[in-house]
N, C-alpha and C positions, 0 to 999 in steps of 0.2 A: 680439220674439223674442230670447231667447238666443241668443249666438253660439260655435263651437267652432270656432277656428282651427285651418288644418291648413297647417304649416309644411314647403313644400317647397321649398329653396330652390337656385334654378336654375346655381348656381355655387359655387367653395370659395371660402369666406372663411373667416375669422378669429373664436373663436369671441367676442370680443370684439364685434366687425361684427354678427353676428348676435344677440346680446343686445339690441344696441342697434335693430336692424332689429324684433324683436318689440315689444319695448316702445312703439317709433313707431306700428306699425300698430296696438297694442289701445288707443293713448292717446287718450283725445278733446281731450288738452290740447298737441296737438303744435302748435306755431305755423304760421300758413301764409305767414311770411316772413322774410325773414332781418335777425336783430337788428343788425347792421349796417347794415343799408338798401343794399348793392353787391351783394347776391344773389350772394357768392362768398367768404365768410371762410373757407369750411374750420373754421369751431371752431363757430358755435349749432344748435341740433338739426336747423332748419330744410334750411341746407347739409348739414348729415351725411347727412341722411337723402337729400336730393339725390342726394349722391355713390354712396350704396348704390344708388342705383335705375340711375346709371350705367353702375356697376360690372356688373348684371346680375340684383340679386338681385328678386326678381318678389314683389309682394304677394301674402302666400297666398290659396288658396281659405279662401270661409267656410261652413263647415255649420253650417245652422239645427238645431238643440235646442232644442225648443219650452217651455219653462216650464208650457204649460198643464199643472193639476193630475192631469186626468181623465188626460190623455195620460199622461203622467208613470207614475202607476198603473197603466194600460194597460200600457206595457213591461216595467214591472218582473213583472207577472204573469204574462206570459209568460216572462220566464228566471226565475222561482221553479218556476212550472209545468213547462218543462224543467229544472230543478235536480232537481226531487223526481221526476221520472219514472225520472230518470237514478239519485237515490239510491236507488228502491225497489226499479227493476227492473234494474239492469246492474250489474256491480261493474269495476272499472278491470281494463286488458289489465297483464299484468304484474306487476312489484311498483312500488307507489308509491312515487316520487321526488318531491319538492317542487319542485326547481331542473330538472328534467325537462319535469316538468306547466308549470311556468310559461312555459319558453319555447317548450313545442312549440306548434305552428300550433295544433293540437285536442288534449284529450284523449281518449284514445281506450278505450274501452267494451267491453265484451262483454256478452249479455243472459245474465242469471241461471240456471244452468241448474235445469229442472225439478226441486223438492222438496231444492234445494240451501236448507243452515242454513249463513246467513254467522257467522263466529265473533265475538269481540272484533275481532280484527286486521283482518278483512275491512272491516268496519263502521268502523274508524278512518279505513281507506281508502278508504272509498266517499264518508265523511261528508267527508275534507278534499279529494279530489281532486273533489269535487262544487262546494264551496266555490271553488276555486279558481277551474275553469270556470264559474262565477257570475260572481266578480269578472272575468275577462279579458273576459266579456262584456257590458261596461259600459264605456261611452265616457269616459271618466275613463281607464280602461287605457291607450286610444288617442295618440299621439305621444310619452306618455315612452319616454327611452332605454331600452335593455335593463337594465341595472342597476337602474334608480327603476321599473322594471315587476317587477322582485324585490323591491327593498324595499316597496311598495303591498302586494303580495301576502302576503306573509309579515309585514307586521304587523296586517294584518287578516283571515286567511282563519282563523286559530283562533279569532275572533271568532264569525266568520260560523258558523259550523262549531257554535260552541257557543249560538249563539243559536236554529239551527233547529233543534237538536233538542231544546231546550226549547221552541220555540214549538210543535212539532207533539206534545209529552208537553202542554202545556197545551190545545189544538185537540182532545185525546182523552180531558182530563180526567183525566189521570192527576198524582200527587200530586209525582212526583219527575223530574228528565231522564231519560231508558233510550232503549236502541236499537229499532227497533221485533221485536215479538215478545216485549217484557218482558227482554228483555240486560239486563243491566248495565253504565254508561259506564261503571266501574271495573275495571279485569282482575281476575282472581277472586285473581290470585296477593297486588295491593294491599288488595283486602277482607282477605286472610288475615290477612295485617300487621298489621294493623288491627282485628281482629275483637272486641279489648278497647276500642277505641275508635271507638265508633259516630261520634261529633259528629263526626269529621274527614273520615269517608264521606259522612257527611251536608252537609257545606258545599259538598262540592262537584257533589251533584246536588240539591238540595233549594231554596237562595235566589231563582233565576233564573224557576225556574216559579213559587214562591211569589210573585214580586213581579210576574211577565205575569199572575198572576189577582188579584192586588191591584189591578193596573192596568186590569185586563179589556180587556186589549188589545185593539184588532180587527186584522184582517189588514191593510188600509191602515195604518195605525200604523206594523205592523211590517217594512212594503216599505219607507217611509220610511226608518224606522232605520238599515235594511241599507244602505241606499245613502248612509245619509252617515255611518256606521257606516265603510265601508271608502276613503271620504275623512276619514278622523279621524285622519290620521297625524303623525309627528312631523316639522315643515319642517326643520330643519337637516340632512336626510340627504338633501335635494334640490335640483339647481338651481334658480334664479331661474325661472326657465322652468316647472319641477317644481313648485313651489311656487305660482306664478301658476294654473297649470292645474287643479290641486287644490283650492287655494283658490277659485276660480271655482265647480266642483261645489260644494264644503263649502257655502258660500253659499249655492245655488240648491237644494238636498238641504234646506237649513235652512230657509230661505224658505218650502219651501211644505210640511215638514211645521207649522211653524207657521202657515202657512195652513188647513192642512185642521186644525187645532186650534181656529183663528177659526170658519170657516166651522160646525163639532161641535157645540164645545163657547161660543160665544158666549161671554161676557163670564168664563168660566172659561180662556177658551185660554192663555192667556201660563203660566197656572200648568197645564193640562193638559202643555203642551211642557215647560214644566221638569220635572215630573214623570216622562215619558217618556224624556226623559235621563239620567238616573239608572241607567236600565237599563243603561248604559256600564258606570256604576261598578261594578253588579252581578256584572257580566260576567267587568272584571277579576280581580273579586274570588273568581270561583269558579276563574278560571282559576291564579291565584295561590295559593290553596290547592289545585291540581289539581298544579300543581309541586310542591309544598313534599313532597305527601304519596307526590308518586314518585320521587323524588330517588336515597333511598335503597336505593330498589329496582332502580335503574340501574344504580348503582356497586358493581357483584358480577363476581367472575371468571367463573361461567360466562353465557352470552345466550343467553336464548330468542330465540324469534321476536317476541314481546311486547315485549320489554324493547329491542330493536336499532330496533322501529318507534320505541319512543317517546324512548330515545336519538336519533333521526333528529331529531324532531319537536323536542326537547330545542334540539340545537345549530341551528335553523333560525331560532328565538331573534334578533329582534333586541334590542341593548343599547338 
């Protein structure tokens, strides 16, 4: 069984002391004596770790996270299952905040009302504030700081965001991403812009479904992804701690889609998984021409309501 440590630790120290305290408990290579032989040098990790225990600080609990495959799939199909109930039928209470949504305890909802047409804007917020509460509800969230639970979030929830509403235009057989009802991801005001040039509308709802029916994804696939889709982040903008944690998921998200790639596809899996990776790239790339092509449409003295969302959406941007 996997292990997910949960760091409580029963006194203040130093965060020094507690770097060192984690690192002891997840190590299998901690010595069980002191390289000294006096069992009291105060300097090998043996003693150090000693001293922590003196000091008061208490081994954490361990929660099991089961590796099993099937399980694995199990949960995640249930928060997709609420993800999309929440996307089709409720639209967020208020106006959507990114740094709001992320630390509040829940996101919180209202049901759709009867014969209501969500616009562009509504639909931007349903799809990200959906995303988010996806990702908060995935144990990977759980014991980062309040800061590394922002940055997790905000570099992969436009991710997330843009990968199901291509999966569910591919799940319906439709040719291009769109909101559901036939919308259009584009606001009508960047189609205008644009209306002499088709290929730049087009890159950025056209490549992503093109390449899940290339792949002929299936929906196990694409739980996979998600989940180590939004452990794919960048380590230097987290502690040692942050980074271990993440890295942990990343690992075990990796493992066993490459698993269920062995178990599929037999002696093709290694190359079915790298294939399915790729979809990353694709990602960026639609995301990246999704910028480029609004940029211009931000930077105008008067603000819609369109233009102030995706301003928002804009600086929420990590470097």
């Amino acid at each position: 069984m996997a292990q997910t440590i949960h760091y409580k630790f029963q006194v203040n120290c130093c965060n020094a002391c507690k770097q060192f305290f984690i690192r002891a408990v997840t190590s299998d290579k901690l010595p069980n004596h002191c390289s000294s032989k006096n069992g009291n040098c105060q300097k090998c990790r043996f003693c150090r770790y000693q001293l922590c225990l003196q000091a008061g600080l208490v081994a954490p609990s361990v929660k099991t996270f089961s590796p099993d495959l099937s399980k694995v799939l199990d949960h995640f199909k249930y928060l997709e299952f609420h993800r999309n109930d929440k996307f089709l039928n409720f639209i967020p209470s208020g106006t959507f905040n990114l740094d709001d949504s992320i630390l509040a305890e829940r996101v919180n909802y209202m049901e759709k009302p009867e014969n209501f047409q969500p616009n562009f804007d509504t639909w931007v917020a349903v799809c990200f504030s959906t995303s988010v509460d996806f990702i908060k509800r995935c144990e990977v969230f759980e014991e980062l700081s309040k800061c590394e639970k922002m940055s997790l979030v905000k570099q992969s929830y436009r991710m997330h965001g843009t990968f199901c509403l291509a999966m569910r235009s591919f799940s319906n057989r439709q040719e291009i991403s769109q909101f559901p009802g036939g919308l259009d991801i584009i606001p009508q005001e960047i189609q205008s812009r644009y209306q002499n040039c088709p290929e730049i509308l087009n890159r950025i709802k056209c490549p992503l479904v093109a390449k899940l029916r290339e792949l002929k994804i299936t929906n196990d696939e694409y739980l996979l992804l998600c989940a180590l889709m939004i452990c794919n982040t960048a380590p230097s903008i987290f502690s040692e701690f942050g980074q271990n944690h993440i890295g942990h998921y990343q690992k075990l998200f990796s493992s066993l889609l490459l698993q269920y790639c062995l178990q599929n596809y037999s002696k093709n899996g290694p190359s079915r998984f790298s294939d399915l990776l790729t979809i990353f790239y694709t990602i960026h790339g639609v995301l990246q021409d999704f910028d480029n092509a609004i940029i211009p449409f931000l930077y105008t003295q008067s603000k819609t309501e369109t233009q102030k969302m995706l301003e928002n959406v804009m600086e929420q941007k990590l470097d």
